[in-house]
Steps between C-alpha positions, in 0.01 A plus 500: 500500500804460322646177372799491771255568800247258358777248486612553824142532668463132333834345658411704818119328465641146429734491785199624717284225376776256483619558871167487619418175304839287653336603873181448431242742435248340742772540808611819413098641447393336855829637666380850339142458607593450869591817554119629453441861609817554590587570089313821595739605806784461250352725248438763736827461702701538120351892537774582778770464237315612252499857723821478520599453104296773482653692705823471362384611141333806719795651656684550144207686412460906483256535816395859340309348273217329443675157369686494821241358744553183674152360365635560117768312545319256711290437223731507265638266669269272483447490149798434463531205657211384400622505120850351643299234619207376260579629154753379265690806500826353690640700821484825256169585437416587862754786468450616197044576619641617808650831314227544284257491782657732710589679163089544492501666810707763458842386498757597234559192301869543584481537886251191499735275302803628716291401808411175426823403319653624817273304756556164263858509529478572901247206540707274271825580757289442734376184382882379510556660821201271644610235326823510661356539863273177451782287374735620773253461801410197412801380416628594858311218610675224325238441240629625167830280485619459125178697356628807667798595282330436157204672656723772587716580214134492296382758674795744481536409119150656499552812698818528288219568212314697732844740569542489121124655397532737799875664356329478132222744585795745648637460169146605319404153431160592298665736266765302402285213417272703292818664298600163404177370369484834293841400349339125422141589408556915327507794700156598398270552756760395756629900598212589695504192692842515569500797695179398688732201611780737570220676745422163666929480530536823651216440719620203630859641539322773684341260746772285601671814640234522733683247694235500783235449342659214272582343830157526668368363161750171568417453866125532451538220210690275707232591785243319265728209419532385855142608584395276171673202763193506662296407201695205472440367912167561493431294155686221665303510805193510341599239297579257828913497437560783723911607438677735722593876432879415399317210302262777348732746417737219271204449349390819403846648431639226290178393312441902458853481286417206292164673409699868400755257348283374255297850395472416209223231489178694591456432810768309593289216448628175534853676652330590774348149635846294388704730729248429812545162411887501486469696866245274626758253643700751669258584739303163511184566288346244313502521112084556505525767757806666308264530183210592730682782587577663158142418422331724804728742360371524185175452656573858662617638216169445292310618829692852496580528144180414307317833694866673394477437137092555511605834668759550237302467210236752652770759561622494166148521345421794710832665403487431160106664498676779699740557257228454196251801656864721514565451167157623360503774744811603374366502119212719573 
């Protein structure tokens, strides 16, 4: 871990700590604890968007081959999230094993990267688009007031950034960068890697002119998003402060936001429980239930990404023995 993620993983931790602490961690554990088996339900419901993440990484994927099957991106997938979500690797680790796992099953390194650079940016527009629809049906019933143009205008500053990243990969983001650290660090060693990165630029370039399938990639990311609403009703029911959908949906959609907006703590942690707190009043939940809720989401996340980073570290093991056997059999 490096020094700026450990620092930020520590404010991230003492804000978690801390917010729990000023409710009470008794109230907030037996508000948790009431919602028993139904922890489970969540777990298993979280797969339906899941499928669809997945799916949009899929269909940006060469079907010919081997790499292209729903179930490797599935699982890559996964992984992925699982990393996201319990190691201190900030909102870009996930990405970054996601190419080299599909990489390890046949992909070109380039088309994987493309891919899944690809499929981030749609799910991140996405993410704003959702964002968006939850403020603005909720706020047509009268609830948002003043929050709703500060809400607002954050959100569109973000997708702002989002439009930015998106026009920068037109513009052969990776190479660039990699051109300019060769003028600051030498241009040793830097030439071969530079025109990897300008493979991963033309790739991408490449992709986005597949308008269709860009598009399918978008709406089956945004599918997720409002599926993930779901997640956050039953929680809430389970937990005995049942919320309607519109309720739900603010919920997810804004607290969603504040969790991408803050990517770089791993794991959002602490982020993510102060902006269900700040939402909590808007829709009439209790400060105890509020943290109960980011809590059973973590709780979810350990219950689908433990197995994921087991699985992980299995699948590079076997691939790295793989690749071990091929290299004596190639010295023979």
């Amino acid at each position: 871990m490096s020094r700026a993620a450990f620092l930020l993983f520590s404010i991230g931790a003492a804000l978690f700590v801390g917010l729990l602490a000023w409710q009470g961690f008794d109230a907030v554990t037996t508000t948790l604890m009431s919602a028993g088996w139904g922890l489970a339900v969540v777990a298993a419901f979280h797969l339906l968007p899941l499928l669809l993440d997945a799916g949009a990484i899929a269909v940006l994927l060469d079907r010919k081959t081997r790499h292209g099957t729903f179930c490797s991106a599935l699982r890559a997938r996964w992984t992925g999230e699982s990393v996201n979500s319990l190691l201190p690797a900030g909102q870009i680790g996930g990405p970054v094993l996601m190419v080299r796992y599909l990489s390890q099953r046949g992909a070109r390194m380039r088309d994987a990267a493309a891919a899944i650079t690809v499929s981030t940016t749609t799910q991140a527009l996405s993410q704003m688009v959702f964002a968006l629809l939850g403020i603005l049906l909720f706020g047509a019933q009268g609830n948002l007031s003043d929050q709703r143009t500060p809400i607002i205008v954050v959100t569109v500053i973000l997708a702002a950034c989002v439009l930015v990243f998106c026009v920068l990969q037109r513009r052969g983001m990776f190479g660039r960068v990699l051109r300019m650290a060769a003028k600051v660090f030498g241009k040793q060693n830097w030439d071969g890697l530079a025109l990897r990165a300008d493979a991963v630029d033309h790739a991408i370039r490449e992709m986005y002119r597949d308008r269709r399938k860009v598009a399918v990639s978008f709406l089956l990311n945004l599918a997720g998003w409002i599926v993930g609403t779901g997640e956050v009703w039953l929680i809430l029911y389970f937990l005995g402060h049942p919320v309607g959908w519109h309720e739900a949906l603010l919920l997810e959609s804004v607290g969603q936001a504040i969790r991408g907006a803050a990517f770089a703590i791993p794991g959002s942690l602490g982020a993510q429980e102060g902006g269900y707190l700040l939402l909590a009043p808007l829709v009439g939940l209790p400060p105890d239930a509020a943290l109960a809720l980011s809590l059973a989401k973590r709780v979810r996340e350990l219950v689908l990404g433990i197995p994921g980073l087991v699985y992980l570290h299995f699948s590079e093991r076997k691939f790295q023995r793989r690749r071990a056997r091929a290299a004596l059999q190639g010295t023979d």
